[in-house]
GURO-530326 format. One record per residue (C-alpha): z, y, x. Coordinates in Angstrom, 1 decimal. Example, Ala and Ser with C-alpha at 12.3 -4.5 7.8 and 13.67 -1.06 7.14 Angstrom:
<tizas>
<w 7.8; v -4.5; u 12.3>
<w 7.1; v -1.1; u 13.7>
</tizas>
This chain:
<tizas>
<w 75.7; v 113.3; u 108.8>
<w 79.2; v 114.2; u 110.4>
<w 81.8; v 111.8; u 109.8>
<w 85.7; v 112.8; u 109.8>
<w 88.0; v 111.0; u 111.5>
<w 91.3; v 110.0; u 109.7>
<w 94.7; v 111.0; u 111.3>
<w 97.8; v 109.4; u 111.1>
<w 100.3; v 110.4; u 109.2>
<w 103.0; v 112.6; u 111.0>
<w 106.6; v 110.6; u 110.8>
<w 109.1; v 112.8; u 109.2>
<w 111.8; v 113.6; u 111.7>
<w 114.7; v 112.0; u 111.9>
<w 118.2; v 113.8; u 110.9>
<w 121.3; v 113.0; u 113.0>
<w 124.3; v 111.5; u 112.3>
<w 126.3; v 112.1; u 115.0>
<w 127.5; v 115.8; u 113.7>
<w 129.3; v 114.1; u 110.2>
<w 130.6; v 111.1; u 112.5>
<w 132.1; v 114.2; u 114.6>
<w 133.2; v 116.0; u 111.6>
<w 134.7; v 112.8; u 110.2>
<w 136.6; v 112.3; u 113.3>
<w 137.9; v 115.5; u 113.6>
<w 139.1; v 115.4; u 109.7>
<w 141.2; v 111.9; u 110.4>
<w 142.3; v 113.1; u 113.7>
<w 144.0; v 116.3; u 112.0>
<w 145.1; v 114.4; u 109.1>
<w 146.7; v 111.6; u 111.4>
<w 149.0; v 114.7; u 113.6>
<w 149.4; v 116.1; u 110.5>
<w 151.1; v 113.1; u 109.1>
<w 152.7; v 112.3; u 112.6>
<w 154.3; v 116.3; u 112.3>
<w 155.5; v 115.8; u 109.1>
<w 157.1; v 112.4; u 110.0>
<w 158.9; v 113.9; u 113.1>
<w 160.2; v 116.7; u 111.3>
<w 161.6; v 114.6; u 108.0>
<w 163.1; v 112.2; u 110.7>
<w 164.8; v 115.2; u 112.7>
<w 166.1; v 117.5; u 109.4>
<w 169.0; v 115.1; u 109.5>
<w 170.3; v 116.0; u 113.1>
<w 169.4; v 119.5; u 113.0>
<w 171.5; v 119.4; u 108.8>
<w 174.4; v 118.0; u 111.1>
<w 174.0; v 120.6; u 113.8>
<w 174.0; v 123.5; u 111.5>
<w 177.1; v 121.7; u 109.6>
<w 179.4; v 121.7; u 112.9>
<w 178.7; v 125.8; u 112.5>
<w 180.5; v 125.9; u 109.2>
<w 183.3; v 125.3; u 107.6>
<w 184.3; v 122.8; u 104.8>
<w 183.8; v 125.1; u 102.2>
<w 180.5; v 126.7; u 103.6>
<w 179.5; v 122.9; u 103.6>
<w 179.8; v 122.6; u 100.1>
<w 178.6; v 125.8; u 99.1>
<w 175.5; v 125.9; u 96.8>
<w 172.6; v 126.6; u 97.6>
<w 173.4; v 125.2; u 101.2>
<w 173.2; v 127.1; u 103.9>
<w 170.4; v 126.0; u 106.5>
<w 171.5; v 128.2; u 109.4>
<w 173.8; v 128.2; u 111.8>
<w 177.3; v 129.6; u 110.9>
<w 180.0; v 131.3; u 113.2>
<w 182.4; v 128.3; u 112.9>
<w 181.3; v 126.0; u 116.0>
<w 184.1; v 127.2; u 118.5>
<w 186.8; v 127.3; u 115.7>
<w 185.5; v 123.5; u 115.1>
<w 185.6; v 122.4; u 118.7>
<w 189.2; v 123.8; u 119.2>
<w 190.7; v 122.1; u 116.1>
<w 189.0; v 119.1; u 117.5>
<w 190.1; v 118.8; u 120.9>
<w 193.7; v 119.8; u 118.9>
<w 193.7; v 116.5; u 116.9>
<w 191.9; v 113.6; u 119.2>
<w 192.2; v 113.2; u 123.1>
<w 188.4; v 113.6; u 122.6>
<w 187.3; v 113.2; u 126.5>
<w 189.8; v 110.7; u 127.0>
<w 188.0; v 108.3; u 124.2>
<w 184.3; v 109.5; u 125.6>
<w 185.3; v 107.9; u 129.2>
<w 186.3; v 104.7; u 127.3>
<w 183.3; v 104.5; u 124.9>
<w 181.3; v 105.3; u 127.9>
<w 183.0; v 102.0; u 129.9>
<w 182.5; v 99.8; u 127.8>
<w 178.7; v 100.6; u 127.1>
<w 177.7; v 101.1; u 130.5>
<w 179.7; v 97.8; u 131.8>
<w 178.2; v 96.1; u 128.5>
<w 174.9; v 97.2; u 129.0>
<w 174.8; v 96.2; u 132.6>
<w 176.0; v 92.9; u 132.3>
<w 173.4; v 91.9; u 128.9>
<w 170.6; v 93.2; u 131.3>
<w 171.8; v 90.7; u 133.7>
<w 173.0; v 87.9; u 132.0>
<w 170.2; v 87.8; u 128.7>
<w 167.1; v 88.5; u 131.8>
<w 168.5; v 85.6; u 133.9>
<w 168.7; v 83.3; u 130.6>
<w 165.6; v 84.6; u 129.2>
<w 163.6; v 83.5; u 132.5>
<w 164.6; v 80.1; u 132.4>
<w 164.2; v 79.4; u 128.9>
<w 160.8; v 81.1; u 129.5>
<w 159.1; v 79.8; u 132.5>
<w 161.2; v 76.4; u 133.0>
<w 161.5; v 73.0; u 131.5>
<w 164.7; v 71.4; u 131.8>
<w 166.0; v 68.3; u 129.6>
<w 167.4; v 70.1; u 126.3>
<w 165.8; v 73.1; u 126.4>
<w 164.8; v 72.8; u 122.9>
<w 168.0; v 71.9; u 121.4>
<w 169.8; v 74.6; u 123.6>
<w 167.7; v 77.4; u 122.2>
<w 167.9; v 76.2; u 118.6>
<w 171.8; v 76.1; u 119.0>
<w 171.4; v 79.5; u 120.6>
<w 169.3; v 81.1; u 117.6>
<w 171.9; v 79.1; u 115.3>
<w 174.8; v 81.3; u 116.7>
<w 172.3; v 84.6; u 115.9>
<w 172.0; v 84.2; u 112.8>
<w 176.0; v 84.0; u 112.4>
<w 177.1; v 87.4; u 111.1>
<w 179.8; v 89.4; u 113.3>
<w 182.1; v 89.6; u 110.6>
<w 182.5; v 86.0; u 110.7>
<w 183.2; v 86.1; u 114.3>
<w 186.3; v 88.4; u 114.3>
<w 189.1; v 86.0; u 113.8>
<w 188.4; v 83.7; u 116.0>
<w 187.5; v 86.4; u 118.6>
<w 190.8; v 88.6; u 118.1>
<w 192.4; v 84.3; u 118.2>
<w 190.8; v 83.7; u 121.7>
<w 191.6; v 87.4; u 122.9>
<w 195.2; v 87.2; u 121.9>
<w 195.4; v 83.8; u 124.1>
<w 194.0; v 85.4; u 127.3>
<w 196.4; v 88.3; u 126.5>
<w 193.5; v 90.6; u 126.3>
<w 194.4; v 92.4; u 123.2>
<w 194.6; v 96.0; u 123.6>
<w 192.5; v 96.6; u 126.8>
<w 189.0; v 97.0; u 127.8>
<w 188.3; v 93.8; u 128.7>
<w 188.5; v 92.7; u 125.1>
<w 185.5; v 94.9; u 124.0>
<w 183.2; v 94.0; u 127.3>
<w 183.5; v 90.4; u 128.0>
<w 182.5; v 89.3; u 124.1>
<w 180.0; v 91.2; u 124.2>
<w 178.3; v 90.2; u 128.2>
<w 175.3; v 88.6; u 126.8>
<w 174.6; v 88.0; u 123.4>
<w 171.3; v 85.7; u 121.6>
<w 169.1; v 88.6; u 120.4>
<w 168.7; v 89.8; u 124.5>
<w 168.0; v 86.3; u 125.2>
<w 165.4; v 85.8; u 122.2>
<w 163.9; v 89.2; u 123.1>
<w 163.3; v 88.7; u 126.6>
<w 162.2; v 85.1; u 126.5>
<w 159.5; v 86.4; u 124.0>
<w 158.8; v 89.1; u 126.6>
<w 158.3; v 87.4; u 129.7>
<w 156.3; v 84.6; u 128.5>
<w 153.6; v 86.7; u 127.8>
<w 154.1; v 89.3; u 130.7>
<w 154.8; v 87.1; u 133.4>
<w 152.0; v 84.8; u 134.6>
<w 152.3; v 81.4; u 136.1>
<w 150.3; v 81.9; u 138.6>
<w 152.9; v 84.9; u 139.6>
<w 155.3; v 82.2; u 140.2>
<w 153.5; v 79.6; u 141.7>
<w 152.4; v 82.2; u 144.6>
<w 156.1; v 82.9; u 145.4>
<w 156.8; v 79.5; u 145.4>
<w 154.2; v 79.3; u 148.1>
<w 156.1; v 82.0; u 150.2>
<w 158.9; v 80.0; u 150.0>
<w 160.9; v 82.2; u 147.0>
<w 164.0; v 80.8; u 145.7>
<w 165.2; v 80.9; u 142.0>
<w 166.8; v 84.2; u 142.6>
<w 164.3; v 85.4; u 144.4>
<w 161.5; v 84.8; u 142.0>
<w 164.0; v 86.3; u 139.3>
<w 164.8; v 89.6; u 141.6>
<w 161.4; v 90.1; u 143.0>
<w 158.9; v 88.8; u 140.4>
<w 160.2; v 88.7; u 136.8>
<w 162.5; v 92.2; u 136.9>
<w 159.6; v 94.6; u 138.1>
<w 157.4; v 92.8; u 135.7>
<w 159.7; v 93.1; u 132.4>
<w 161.0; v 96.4; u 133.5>
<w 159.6; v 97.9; u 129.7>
<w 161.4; v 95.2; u 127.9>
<w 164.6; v 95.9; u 129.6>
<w 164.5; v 99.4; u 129.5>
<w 164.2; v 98.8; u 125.3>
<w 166.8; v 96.3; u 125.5>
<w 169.4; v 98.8; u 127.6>
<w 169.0; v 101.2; u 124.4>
<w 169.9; v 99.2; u 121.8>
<w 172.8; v 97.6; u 123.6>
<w 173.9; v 101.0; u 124.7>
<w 173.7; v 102.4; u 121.1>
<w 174.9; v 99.7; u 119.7>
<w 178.1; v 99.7; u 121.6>
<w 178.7; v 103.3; u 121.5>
<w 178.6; v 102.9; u 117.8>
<w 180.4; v 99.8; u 117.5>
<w 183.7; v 101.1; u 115.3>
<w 185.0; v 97.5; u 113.5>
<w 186.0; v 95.5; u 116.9>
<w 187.5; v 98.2; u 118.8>
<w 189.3; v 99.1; u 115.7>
<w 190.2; v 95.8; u 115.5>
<w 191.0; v 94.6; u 119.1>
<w 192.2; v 98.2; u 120.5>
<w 196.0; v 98.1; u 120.0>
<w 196.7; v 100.6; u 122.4>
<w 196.2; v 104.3; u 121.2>
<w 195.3; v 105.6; u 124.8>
<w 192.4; v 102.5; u 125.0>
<w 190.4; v 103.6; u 121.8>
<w 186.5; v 104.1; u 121.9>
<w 185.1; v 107.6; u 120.8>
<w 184.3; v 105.7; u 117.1>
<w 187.9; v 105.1; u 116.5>
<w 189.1; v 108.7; u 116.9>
<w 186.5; v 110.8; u 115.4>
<w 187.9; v 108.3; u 112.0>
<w 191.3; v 109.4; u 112.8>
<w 189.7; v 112.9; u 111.8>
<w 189.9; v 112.5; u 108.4>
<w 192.7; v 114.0; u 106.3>
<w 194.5; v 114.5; u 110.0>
<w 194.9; v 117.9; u 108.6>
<w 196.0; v 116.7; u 104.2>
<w 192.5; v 117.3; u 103.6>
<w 189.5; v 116.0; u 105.6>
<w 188.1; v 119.3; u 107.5>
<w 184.2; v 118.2; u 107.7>
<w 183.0; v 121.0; u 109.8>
<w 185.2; v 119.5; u 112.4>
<w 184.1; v 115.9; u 111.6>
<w 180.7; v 116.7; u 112.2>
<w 180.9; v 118.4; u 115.7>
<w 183.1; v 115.6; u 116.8>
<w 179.9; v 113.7; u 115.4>
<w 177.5; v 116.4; u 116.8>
<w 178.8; v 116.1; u 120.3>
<w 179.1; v 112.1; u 120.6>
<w 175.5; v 112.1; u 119.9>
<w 174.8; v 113.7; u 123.3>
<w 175.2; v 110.7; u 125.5>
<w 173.3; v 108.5; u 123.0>
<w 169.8; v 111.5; u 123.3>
<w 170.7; v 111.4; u 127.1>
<w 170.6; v 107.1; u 127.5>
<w 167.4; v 107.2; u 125.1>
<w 165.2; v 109.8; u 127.1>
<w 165.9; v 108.2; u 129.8>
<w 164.9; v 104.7; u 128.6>
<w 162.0; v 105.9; u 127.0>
<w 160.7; v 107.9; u 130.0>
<w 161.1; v 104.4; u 131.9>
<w 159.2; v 102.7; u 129.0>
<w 156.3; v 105.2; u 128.9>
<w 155.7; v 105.1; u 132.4>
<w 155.6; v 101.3; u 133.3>
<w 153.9; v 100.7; u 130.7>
<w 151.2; v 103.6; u 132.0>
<w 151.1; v 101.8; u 135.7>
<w 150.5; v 98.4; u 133.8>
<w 147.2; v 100.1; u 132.1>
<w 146.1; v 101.4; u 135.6>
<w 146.7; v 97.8; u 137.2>
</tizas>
């Protein structure tokens, strides 16, 4: 009598997952640019409103429904403003005072920042809370005793009242102490210290090409903040022929009985240049040392 032999069961085959994980991918990848496109272009409509503004004049401005394209009235708007302010003449000073400004918080806030960050001295603690104290002081507070000590080095009315102030400040130390602690390793230090390094030399050599990211962020905002800075040079800027580029584009308004906004807005249109230049710049510098720290 034959006998049969029983056979095992065949497994079912096994679908894949990995074409929905691709297709899910793919569907959060677009909707994460898409998001990103519309951010960037909600975040830009307000230069490229003031843009088309400086084309037009006050009553094209005002005109309903507004007009989203560029008029005929830029030239018309650059001549009346170059009639009314020394325009060039308050660029060179704004740009002065935040360059020398920038410069010397770079210097000063790095050089406190590394010793608050990588040294112990007696009072280091106190120091610091004094120095966060003093942050948290608004600047409005600080005017009149400001403009007092200005007037008493006779300093009132020049350059130097806008640029010494403002040499170092607590935020720049704060932001850099927080930096280099975590970017700039002991053993970093120690190692120059072997070679024989000096103070200086450890802060030249070692800490600067290290934080180079943190300062490049911190050269921005000191740079934009002083370019923008209108209540203390108001303030402290006596002489007509020493005022910063903020000051005169507010002489602008009514200069001619009525406020002429198509001019306002080219004089604002074109001291936005150096501000795009100073931030490309910082941000190429950011983007790239922080791509050779990935590669180390």
């Amino acid at each position: 009598m034959a006998t049969t032999e029983a056979r095992p069961a065949e497994a079912e085959p096994v679908k894949s997952t990995k074409p929905k994980l691709i297709e899910g991918t793919r569907r959060r990848g677009i909707a994460l640019h898409a998001s990103l496109i519309v951010g960037v272009l909600l975040s830009a409509f307000p230069f490229y409103w003031a843009v088309i503004m400086s084309t037009h004049t006050s009553t094209d401005i005002f005109s309903y429904p507004p007009k989203l394209l560029p008029g005929s009235q830029f030239d018309d708007n650059i001549s009346k403003l170059f009639d009314s302010i020394d325009f060039f003449g308050s660029m060179f000073n704004s740009l002065l005072v935040a360059t020398s400004v920038t410069f010397l918080v770079l210097f000063f806030d790095s050089l406190a920042a590394f010793v608050f960050a990588k040294f112990q001295f007696p009072g280091k603690r106190v120091l610091f809370a004094v120095m966060m104290a003093i942050f948290m002081v608004p600047a409005q507070l600080q005017a009149i005793p400001q403009f007092v000590i200005m007037a008493n080095f006779g300093w009132i009315g020049s350059m130097t009242s806008l640029i010494v102030p403002a040499a170092a400040n607590a935020f720049g130390i704060f932001w850099m102490r927080q930096y280099m602690k975590s970017a700039i390793h002991d053993e970093l230090l120690d190692a120059s210290k072997l070679d024989g390094a000096g103070f200086m030399r450890q802060y030249w050599h070692v800490a600067l090409p290290v934080v180079r990211p943190g300062l490049a962020f911190l050269g921005i905002f000191t740079f934009m903040s002083q370019w923008n800075d209108y209540a203390w040079p108001l303030i402290a800027l006596t002489n007509p022929d020493n005022v910063t580029l903020q000051v005169a584009l507010s002489q602008l308004n009514g200069v001619h009985g009525t406020t002429d906004y198509g001019m306002v807005m080219t004089g604002a249109v074109l001291a936005l240049i150096p501000l795009l230049i100073v931030f490309a710049i910082g941000a190429k510098q950011i983007i790239a040392d922080l791509g050779k720290g990935a590669i180390r």
